[in-house]
Every structure is written in structure tokens, then in C-alpha cells.
C-alpha positions as MATLAB code, in Angstrom:
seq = 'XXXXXXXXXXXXXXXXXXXXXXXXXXXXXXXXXXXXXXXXXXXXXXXXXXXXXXXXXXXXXXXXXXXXXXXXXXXXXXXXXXXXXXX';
ca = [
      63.239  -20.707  341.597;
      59.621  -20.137  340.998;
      58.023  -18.248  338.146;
      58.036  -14.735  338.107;
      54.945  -12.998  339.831;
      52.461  -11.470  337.689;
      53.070   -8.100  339.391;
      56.487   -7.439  339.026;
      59.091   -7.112  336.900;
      61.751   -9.957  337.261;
      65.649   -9.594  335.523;
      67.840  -12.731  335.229;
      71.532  -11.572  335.320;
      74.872  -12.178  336.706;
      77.590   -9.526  338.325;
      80.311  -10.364  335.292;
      77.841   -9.423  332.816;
      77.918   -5.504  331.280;
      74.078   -5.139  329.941;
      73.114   -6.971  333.109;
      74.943   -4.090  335.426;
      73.781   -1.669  332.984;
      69.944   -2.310  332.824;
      69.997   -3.025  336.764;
      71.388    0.636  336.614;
      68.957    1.924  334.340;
      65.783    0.228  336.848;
      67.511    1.387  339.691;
      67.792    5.124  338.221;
      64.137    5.097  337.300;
      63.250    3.600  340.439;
      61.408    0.711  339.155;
      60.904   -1.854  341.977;
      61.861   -5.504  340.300;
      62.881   -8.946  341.410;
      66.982   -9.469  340.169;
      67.598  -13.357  340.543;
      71.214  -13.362  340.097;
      72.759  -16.329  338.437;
      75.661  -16.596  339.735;
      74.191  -17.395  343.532;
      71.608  -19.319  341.845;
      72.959  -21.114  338.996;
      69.319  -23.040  338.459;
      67.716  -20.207  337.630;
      69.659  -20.297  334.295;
      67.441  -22.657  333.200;
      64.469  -20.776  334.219;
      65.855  -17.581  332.338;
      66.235  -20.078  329.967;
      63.208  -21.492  329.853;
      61.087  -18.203  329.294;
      63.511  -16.703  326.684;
      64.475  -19.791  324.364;
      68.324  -18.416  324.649;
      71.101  -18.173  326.771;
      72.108  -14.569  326.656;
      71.399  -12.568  329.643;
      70.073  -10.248  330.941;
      66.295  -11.604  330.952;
      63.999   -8.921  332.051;
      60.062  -10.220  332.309;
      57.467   -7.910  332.492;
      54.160   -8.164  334.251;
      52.486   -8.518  331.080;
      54.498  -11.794  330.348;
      56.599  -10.204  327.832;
      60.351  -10.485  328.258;
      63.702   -8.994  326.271;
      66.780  -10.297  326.163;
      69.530   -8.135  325.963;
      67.801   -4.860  325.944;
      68.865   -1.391  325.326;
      68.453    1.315  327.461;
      65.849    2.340  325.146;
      63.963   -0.920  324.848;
      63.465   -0.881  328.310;
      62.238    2.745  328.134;
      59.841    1.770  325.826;
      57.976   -1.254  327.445;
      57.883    0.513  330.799;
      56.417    3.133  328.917;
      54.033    0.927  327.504;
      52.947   -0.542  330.561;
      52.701    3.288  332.565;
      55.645    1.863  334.943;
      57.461    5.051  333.992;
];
């Protein structure tokens, strides 16, 4: 698992997980284009999401500016896509 591209946003989740199906939901209803590395089929990556977050709660979502949440609310995510004119 490589670090995220500058250009996209990236989310770190797994299928079990409820705020990981329900921010993938939220991207896919805005129609944000983003990289989902899913943790399950890649159970590496865990230390990646890891790695960039300093937790291990999930989901991770990185943004191109670097930033990153964890766990975010609908309306966190709202906000920074906002923020970066994605939306």
C-alpha cells in the first residue's frame, strides 16, 4: 500500500464497519471520486491508516490537502469538501 496521491481523496475502511458504509455512502451520493482501500482485503493497510491518523478507529478519510478525519460525520465531511471546492 503506497501513500495516498496528492490528488485524491483516499478512505481507509472495512465492510463490518457502520461510519465506514455510511461516509462511502455519503462520497458516493455527492459523487466525489476517491480511492477506498478496504481493510479487510488488505489487512496492511491498517497500519498505513494507522500510520497517518495516530489511532485505530476507522474510517480514515485523507484529503488532498494532507488533512485526514477519523470517524467523521456526515457533516465533517461536508465541511472539508467544502473547504477544498470538491463540493
Amino acid at each position: 500500500m503506497s501513500t495516498p496521491a496528492a490528488s485524491e481523496i483516499t478512505m481507509f475502511g472495512a465492510d463490518w464497519c457502520r461510519d465506514c458504509i455510511r461516509t462511502k455512502k455519503q462520497l458516493d451520493e455527492l459523487g466525489i471520486e476517491y480511492a477506498y482501500v478496504d481493510l479487510v482485503a488488505d489487512p496492511a493497510a491498517a497500519d498505513v491508516a494507522k500510520e497517518i491518523s495516530g489511532r485505530t478507529n476507522i474510517p480514515v478519510v485523507v484529503y488532498p490537502d494532507s488533512s485526514h478525519h477519523v470517524e467523521p460525520s456526515n457533516a465533517d465531511v461536508e465541511a472539508k469538501l467544502r473547504e477544498l471546492s470538491l463540493i
